[in-house]
C-alpha positions as CSV (number, residue, x, y, z in Angstrom):
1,X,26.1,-57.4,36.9
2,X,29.6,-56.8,35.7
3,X,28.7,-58.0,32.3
4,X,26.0,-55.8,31.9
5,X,27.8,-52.4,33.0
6,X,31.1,-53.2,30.7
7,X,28.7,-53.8,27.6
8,X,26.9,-50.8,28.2
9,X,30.7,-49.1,28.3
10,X,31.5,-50.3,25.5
11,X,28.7,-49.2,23.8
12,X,28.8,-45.9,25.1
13,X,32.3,-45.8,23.5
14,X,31.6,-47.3,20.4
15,X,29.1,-43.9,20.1
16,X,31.7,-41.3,20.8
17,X,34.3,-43.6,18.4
18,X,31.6,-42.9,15.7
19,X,30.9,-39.1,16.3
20,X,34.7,-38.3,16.1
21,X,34.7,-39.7,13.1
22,X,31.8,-37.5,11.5
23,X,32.7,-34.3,9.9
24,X,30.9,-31.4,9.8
25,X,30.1,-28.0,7.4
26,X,28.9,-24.8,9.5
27,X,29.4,-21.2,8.9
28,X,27.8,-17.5,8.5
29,X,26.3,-16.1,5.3
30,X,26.7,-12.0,5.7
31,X,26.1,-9.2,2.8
32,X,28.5,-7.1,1.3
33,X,28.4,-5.1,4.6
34,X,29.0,-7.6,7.1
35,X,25.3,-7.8,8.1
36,X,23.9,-11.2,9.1
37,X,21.5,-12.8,6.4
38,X,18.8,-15.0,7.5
39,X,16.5,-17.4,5.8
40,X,19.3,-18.0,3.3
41,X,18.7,-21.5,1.0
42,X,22.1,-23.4,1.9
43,X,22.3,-26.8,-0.1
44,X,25.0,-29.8,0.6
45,X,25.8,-32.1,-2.3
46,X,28.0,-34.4,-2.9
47,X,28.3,-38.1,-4.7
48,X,29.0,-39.2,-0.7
49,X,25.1,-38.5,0.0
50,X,22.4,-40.1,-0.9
51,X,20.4,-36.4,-1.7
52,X,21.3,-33.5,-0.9
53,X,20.9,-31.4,2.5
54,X,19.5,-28.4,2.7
55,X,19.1,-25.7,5.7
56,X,18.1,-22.1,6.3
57,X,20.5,-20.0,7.9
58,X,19.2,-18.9,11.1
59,X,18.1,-15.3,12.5
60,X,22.2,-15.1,13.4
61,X,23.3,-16.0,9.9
62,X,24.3,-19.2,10.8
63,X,24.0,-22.9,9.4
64,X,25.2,-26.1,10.1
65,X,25.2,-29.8,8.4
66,X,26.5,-32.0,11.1
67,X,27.2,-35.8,10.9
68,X,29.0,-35.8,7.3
69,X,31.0,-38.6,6.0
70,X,34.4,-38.3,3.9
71,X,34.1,-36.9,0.5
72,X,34.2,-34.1,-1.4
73,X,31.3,-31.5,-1.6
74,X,29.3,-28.4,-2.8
75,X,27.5,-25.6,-1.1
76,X,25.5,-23.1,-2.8
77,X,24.0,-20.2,-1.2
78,X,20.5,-18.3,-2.3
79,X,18.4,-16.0,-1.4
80,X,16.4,-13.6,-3.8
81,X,17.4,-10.6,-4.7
82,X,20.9,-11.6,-4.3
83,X,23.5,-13.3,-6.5
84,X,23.6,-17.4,-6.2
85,X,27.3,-18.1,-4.7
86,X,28.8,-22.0,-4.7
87,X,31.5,-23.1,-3.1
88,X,33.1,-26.5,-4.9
89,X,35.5,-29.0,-3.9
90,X,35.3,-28.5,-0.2
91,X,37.4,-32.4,0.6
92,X,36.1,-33.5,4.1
93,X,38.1,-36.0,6.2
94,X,37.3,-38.3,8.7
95,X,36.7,-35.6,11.8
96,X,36.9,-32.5,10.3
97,X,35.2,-29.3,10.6
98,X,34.7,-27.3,7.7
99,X,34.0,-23.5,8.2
100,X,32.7,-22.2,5.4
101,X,31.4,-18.5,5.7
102,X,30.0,-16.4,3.0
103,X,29.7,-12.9,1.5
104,X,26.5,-12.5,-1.0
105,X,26.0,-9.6,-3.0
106,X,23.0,-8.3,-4.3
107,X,22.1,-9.1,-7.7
108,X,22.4,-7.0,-11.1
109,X,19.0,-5.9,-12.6
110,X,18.2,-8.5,-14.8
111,X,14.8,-7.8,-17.3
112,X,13.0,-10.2,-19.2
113,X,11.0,-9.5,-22.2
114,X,8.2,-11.8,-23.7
115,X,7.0,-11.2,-27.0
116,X,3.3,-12.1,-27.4
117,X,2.5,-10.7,-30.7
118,X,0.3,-13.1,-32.9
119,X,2.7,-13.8,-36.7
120,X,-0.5,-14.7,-39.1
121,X,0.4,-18.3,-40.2
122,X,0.6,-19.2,-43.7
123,X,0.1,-22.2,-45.6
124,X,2.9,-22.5,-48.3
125,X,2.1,-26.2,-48.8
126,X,-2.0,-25.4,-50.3
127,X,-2.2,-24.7,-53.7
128,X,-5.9,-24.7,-53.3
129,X,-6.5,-21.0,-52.2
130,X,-5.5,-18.2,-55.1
131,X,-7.4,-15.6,-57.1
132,X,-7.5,-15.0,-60.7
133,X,-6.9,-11.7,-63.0
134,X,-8.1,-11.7,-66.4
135,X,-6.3,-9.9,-68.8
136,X,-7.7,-7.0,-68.5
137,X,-7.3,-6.5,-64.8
138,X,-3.2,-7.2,-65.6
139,X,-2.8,-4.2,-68.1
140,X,-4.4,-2.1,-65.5
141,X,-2.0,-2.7,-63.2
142,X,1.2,-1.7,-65.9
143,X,-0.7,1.3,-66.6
């Protein structure tokens, strides 16, 4: 019986050992007037994952990518009608929690304009079309 309860002790251990290794990224995504913005697109990438993570903030503003190894990594922020913001080189060590809260502003008017005129499309290579003058048709045009 011993046995049994000291392995499942060490086990138990072994799981907290591994969680305070983990790091983590959390933090608040506000506008320009300190109001909370939900159902902003928050992305996590770095070479240390195998894709990246991705999370909405929550109705609070709030986001959180637990469970992060060491490295170094990338969060962008979006949300339409605002201005995409990234934060780069965030360096995570073993244990570490990385608050990273952010201000997005709303985006500048930006129009785009598609031209869908028809250009007529001429053959320069064909010889084969043409029309003729005689000569009397080329004085009347000198006249």
């Amino acid at each position: 019986m011993k046995i049994v309860g000291t392995a499942i002790l060490v086990l138990t251990l072994g799981g907290i050992a591994h969680a305070q290794n983990t790091s983590q990224v959390f933090g608040r995504v506000t506008d320009v007037s300190g109001g909370v913005m939900p159902g902003v697109t928050v992305t996590l990438s770095s070479p240390a994952l195998l894709e990246p993570r991705v999370a909405l903030t929550s109705v609070t503003g709030t986001y959180e990518f637990p469970g992060l190894g060491i490295g170094i990594y990338s969060v962008k922020f979006e949300l339409a009608g605002f201005g995409t913001q990234v934060r780069e080189g965030l360096q995570l060590q073993s244990g570490f929690n990385a608050q990273v809260n952010m201000e997005l502003q709303v985006a500048s008017l930006e129009e785009n304009v598609i031209v869908t005129g028809v250009t007529p499309i001429v053959d320069i290579r064909s010889t084969t079309q043409g029309t003729r003058f005689n000569v009397d048709e080329l004085q009347s045009f000198s006249a």
